[in-house]
C-alpha beads as a LAMMPS data file, in Angstrom:
LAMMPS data file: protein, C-alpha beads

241 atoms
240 bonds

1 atom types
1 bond types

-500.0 500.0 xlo xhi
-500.0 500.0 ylo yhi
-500.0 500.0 zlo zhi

Masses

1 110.0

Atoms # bond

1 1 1 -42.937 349.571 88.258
2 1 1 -41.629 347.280 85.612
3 1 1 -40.024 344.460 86.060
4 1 1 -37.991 342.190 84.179
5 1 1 -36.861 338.681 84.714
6 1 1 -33.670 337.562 83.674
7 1 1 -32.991 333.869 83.061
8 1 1 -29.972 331.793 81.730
9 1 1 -30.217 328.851 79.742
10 1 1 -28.511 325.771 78.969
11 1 1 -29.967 322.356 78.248
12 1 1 -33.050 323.528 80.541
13 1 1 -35.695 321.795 78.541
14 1 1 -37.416 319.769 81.208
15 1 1 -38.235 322.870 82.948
16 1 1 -38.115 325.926 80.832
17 1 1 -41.836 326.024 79.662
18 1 1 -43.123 325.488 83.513
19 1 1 -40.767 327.785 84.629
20 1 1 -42.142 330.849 82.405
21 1 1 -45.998 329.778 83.091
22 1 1 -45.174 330.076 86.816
23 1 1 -43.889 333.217 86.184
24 1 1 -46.468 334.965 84.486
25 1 1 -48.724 333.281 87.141
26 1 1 -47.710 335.455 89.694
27 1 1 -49.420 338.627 91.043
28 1 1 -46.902 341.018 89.299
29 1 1 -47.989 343.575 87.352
30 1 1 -46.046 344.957 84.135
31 1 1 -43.762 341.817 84.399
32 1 1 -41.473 340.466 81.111
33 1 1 -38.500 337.669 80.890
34 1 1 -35.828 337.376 79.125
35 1 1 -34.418 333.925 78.750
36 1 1 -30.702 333.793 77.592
37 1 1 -30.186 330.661 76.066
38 1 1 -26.604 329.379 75.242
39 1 1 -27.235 327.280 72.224
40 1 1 -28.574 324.720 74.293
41 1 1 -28.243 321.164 72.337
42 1 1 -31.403 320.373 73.458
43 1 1 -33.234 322.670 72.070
44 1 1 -34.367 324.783 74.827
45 1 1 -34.334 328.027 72.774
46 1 1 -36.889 326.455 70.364
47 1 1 -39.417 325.772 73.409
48 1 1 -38.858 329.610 74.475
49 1 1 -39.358 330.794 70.929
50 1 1 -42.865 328.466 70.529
51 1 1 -43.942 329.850 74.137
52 1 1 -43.561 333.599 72.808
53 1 1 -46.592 332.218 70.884
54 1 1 -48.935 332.571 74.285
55 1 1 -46.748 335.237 76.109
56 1 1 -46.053 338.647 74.108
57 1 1 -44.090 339.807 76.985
58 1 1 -41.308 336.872 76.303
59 1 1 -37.874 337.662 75.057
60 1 1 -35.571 335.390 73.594
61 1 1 -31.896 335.770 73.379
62 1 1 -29.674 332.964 71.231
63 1 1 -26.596 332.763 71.788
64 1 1 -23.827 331.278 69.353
65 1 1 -22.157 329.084 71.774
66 1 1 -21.848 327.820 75.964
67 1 1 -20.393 331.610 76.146
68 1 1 -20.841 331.721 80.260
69 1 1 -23.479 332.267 82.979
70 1 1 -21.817 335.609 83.802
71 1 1 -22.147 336.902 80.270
72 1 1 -25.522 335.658 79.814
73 1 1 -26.590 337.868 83.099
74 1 1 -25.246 341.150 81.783
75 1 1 -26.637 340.454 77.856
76 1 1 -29.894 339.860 79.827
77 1 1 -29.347 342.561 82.160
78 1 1 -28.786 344.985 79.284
79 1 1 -31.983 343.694 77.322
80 1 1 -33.818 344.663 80.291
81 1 1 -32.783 347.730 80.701
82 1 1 -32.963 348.548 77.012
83 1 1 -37.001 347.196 77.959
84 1 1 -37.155 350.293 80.516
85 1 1 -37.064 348.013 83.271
86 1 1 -37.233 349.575 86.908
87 1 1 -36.419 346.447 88.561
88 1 1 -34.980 344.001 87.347
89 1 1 -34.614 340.200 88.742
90 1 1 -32.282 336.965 88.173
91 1 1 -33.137 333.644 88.622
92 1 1 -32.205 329.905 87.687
93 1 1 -34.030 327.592 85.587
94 1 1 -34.040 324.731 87.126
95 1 1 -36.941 325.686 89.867
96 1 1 -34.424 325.625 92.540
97 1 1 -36.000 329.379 93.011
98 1 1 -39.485 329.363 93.701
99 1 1 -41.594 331.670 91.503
100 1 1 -43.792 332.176 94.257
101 1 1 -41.033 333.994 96.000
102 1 1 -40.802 336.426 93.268
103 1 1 -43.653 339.128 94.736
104 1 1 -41.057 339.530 98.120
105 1 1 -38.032 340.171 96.418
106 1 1 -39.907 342.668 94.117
107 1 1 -41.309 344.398 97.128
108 1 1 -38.259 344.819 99.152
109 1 1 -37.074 346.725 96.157
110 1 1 -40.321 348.707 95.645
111 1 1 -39.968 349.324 99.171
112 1 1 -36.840 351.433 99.181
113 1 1 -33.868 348.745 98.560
114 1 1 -31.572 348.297 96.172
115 1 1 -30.487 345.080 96.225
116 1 1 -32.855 342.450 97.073
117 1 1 -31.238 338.863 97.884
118 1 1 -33.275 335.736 98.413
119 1 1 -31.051 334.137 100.878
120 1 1 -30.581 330.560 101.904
121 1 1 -28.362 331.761 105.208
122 1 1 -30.503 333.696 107.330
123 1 1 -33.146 332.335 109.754
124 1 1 -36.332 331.727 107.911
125 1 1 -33.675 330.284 104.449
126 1 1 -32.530 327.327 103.705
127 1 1 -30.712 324.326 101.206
128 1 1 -33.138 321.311 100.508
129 1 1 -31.403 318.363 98.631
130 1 1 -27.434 319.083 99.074
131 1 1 -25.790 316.644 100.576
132 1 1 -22.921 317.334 103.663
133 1 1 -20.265 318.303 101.340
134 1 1 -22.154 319.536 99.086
135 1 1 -23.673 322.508 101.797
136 1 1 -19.425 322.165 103.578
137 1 1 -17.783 323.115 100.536
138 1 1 -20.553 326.645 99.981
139 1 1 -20.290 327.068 103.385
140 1 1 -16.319 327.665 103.500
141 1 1 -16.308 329.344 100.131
142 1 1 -18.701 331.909 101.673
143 1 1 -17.198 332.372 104.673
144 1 1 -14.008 332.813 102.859
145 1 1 -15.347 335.601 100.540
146 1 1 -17.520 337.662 103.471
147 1 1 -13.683 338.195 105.314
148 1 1 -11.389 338.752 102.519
149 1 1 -14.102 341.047 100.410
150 1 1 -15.824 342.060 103.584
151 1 1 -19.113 341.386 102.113
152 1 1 -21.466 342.110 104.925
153 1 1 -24.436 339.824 102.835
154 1 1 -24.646 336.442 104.453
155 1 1 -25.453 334.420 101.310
156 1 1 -22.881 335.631 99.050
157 1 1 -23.631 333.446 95.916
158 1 1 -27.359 333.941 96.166
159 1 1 -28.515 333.800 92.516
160 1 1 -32.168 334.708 93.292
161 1 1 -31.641 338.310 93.146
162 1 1 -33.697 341.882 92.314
163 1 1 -31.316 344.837 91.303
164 1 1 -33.184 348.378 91.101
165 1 1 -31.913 349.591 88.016
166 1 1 -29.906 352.480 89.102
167 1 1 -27.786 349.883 90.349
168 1 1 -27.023 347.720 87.105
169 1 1 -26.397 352.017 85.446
170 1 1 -24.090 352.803 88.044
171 1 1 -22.356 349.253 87.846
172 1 1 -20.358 349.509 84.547
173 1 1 -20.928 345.461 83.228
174 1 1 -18.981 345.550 80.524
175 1 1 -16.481 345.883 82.788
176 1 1 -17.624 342.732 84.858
177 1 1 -14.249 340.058 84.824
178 1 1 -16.133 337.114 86.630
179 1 1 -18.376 334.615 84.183
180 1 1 -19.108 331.290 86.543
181 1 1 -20.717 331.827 89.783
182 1 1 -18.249 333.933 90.823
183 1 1 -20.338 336.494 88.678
184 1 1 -22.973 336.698 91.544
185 1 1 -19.731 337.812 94.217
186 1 1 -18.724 340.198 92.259
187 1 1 -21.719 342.052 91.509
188 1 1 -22.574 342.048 95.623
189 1 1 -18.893 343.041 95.904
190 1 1 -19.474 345.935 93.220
191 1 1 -23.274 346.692 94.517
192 1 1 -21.758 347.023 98.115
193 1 1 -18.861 349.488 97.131
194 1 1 -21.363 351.862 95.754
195 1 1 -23.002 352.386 99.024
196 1 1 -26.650 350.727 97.780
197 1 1 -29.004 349.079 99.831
198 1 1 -29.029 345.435 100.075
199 1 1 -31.223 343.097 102.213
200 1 1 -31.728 340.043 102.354
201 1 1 -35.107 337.598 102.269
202 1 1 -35.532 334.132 103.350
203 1 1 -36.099 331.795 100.618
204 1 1 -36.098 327.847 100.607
205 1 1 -33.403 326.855 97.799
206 1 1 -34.991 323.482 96.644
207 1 1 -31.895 321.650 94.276
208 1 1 -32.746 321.342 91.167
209 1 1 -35.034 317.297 90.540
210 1 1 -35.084 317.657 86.411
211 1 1 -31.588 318.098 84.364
212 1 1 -27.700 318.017 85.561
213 1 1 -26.128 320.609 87.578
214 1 1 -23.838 323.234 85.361
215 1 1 -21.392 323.744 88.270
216 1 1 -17.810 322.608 87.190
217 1 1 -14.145 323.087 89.362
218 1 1 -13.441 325.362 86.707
219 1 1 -16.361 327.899 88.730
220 1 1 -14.969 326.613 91.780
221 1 1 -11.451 327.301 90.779
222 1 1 -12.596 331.082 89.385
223 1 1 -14.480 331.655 92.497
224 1 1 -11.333 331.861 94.766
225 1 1 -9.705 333.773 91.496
226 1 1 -12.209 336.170 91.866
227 1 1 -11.784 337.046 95.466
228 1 1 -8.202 337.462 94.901
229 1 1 -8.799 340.065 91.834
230 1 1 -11.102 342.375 93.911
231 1 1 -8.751 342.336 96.886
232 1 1 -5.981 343.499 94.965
233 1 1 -8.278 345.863 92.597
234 1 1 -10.013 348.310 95.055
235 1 1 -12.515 350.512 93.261
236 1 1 -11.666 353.076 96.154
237 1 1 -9.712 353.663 99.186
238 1 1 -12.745 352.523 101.603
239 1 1 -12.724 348.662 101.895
240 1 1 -15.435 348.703 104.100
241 1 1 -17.906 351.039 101.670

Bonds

1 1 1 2
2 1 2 3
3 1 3 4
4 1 4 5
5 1 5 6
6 1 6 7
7 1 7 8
8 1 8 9
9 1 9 10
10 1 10 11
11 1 11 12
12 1 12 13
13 1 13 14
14 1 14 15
15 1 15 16
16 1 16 17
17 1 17 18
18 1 18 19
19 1 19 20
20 1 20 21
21 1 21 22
22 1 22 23
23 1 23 24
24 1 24 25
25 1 25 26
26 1 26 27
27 1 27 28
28 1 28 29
29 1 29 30
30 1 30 31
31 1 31 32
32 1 32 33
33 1 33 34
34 1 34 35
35 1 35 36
36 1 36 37
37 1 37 38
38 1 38 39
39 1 39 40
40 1 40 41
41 1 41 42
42 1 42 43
43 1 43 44
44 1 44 45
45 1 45 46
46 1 46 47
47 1 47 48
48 1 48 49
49 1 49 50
50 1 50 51
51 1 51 52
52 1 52 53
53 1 53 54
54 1 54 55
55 1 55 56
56 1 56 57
57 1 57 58
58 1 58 59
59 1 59 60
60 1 60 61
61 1 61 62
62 1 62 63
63 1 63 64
64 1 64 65
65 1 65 66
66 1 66 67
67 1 67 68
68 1 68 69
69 1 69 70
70 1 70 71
71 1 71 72
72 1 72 73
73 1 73 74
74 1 74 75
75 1 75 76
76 1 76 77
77 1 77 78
78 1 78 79
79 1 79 80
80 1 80 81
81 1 81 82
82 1 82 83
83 1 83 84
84 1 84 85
85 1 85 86
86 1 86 87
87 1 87 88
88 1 88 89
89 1 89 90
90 1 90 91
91 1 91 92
92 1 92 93
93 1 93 94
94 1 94 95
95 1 95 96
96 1 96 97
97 1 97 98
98 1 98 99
99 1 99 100
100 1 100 101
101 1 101 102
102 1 102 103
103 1 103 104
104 1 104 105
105 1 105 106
106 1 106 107
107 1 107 108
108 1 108 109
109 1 109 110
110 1 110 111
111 1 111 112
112 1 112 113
113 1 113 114
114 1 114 115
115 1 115 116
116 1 116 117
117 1 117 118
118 1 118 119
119 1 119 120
120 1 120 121
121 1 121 122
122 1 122 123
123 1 123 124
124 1 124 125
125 1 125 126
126 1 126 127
127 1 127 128
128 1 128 129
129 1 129 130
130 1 130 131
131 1 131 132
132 1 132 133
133 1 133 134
134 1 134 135
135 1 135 136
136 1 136 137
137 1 137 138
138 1 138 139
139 1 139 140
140 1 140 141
141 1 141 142
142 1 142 143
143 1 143 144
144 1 144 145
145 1 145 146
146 1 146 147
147 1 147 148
148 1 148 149
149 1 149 150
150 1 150 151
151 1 151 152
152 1 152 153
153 1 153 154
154 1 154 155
155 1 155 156
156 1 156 157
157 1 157 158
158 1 158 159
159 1 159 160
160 1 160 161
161 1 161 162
162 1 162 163
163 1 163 164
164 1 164 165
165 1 165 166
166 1 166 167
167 1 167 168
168 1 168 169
169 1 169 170
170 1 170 171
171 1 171 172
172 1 172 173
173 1 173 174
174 1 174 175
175 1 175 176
176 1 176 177
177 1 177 178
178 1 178 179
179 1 179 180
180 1 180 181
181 1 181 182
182 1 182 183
183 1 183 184
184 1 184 185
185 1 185 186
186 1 186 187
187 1 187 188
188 1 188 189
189 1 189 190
190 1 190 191
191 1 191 192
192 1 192 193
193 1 193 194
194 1 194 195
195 1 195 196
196 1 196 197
197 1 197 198
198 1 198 199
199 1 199 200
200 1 200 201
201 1 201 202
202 1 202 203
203 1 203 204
204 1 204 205
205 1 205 206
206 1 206 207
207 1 207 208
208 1 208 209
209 1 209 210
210 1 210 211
211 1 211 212
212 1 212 213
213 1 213 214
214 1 214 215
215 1 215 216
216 1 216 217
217 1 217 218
218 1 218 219
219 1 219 220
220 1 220 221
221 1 221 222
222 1 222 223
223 1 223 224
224 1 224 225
225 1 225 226
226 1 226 227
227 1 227 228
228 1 228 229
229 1 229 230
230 1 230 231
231 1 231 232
232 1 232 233
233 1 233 234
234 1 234 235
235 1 235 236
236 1 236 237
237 1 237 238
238 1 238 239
239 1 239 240
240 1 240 241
């Protein structure tokens, strides 16, 4: 199967390059990225474009401005599909997902699933590096989403994902509201109310050691919109679906 990675930019310089080696390191056959890059001001997109030198199956897309992770996702997500992708797989770029992770959430979707979530909230998963509020604050927002949306994933805001690609055709993203984290909610939300498979695999998050952190209240704030806009915007009549 073929499988594309999908990976959002922005000021990711210190760990770009190493991220795509690791990638392309792995055991994964027929594998290509796609880094979405933001026009980062430092340059990121110009590393990406040199390292297309070594890897042929590197795709760059340059954005015109800090447009939003959400968008970036569903450019990327339709670059991949536009590739022929069968799966295809999102991740940060800051190493807080472990490449080495990647051949699990790959086979959980070659094995049948839909949706494949590397998950920081079931046993075997978990958050290195937050601090107490930090891990309080996800916690509650999580909690918070899984009752009002009735999500029945644990990690909710997982972005360490692989989507079969019937999924991303059956999910319409141009019609896709969210574009901060709140992105990742409402795909799950979306993916869930379509009746696909999702399960979840136990991955180590590990917070990011090079760069700054892109989350601002203004995600936090859109979050909670977010949940607010599905509950009052059922696709259908089953809530549970």
């Amino acid at each position: 199967m073929k499988t594309v990675v999908v990976i959002p930019t922005y000021n990711e310089r210190d760990n770009i390059v190493n991220l795509i080696n690791d990638i392309f390191s792995q055991p994964i056959e027929n594998i290509k990225v796609v880094v979405v890059d933001d026009n980062s001001p430092d340059k990121t997109a110009e590393l990406v474009a040199a390292a297309q030198t070594i890897y042929p199956n590197l795709y760059l897309i340059k954005r015109y401005n800090k447009l939003g992770l959400g968008s970036a996702y569903i450019a990327g997500f339709k670059k991949a599909l536009a590739l022929g992708a069968d799966l295809i797989v999102e991740m940060d770029a800051d190493f807080s997902h472990d490449p080495k992770d990647l051949p699990r959430l790959i086979e959980t979707c070659t094995n049948g699933f839909h949706l494949a979530i590397g998950s920081r909230k079931i046993k075997g998963g978990k958050i290195v590096g937050w601090n107490f509020k930090r891990k309080l604050m996800s916690q509650g927002a999580m909690i918070i989403a899984r009752i009002f949306l009735r999500l029945k994933a644990k990690d909710v805001t997982a972005g360490f994902r692989c989507y079969r690609r019937e999924v991303l055709e059956k999910i319409n993203l141009d019609e896709i509201k969210s574009n901060g984290y709140a992105f990742q909610e409402e795909m799950l939300y979306r993916t869930q109310k379509n009746k696909f498979q999702i399960k979840e695999i136990p991955v180590i998050f590990t917070d990011r050691k090079l760069g700054t952190s892109k989350l601002s209240n203004k995600d936090i704030y859109e979050f909670f919109i977010t949940i607010f806009r599905l509950c009052t915007t059922r696709f259908d009549k089953d809530p549970t679906a």
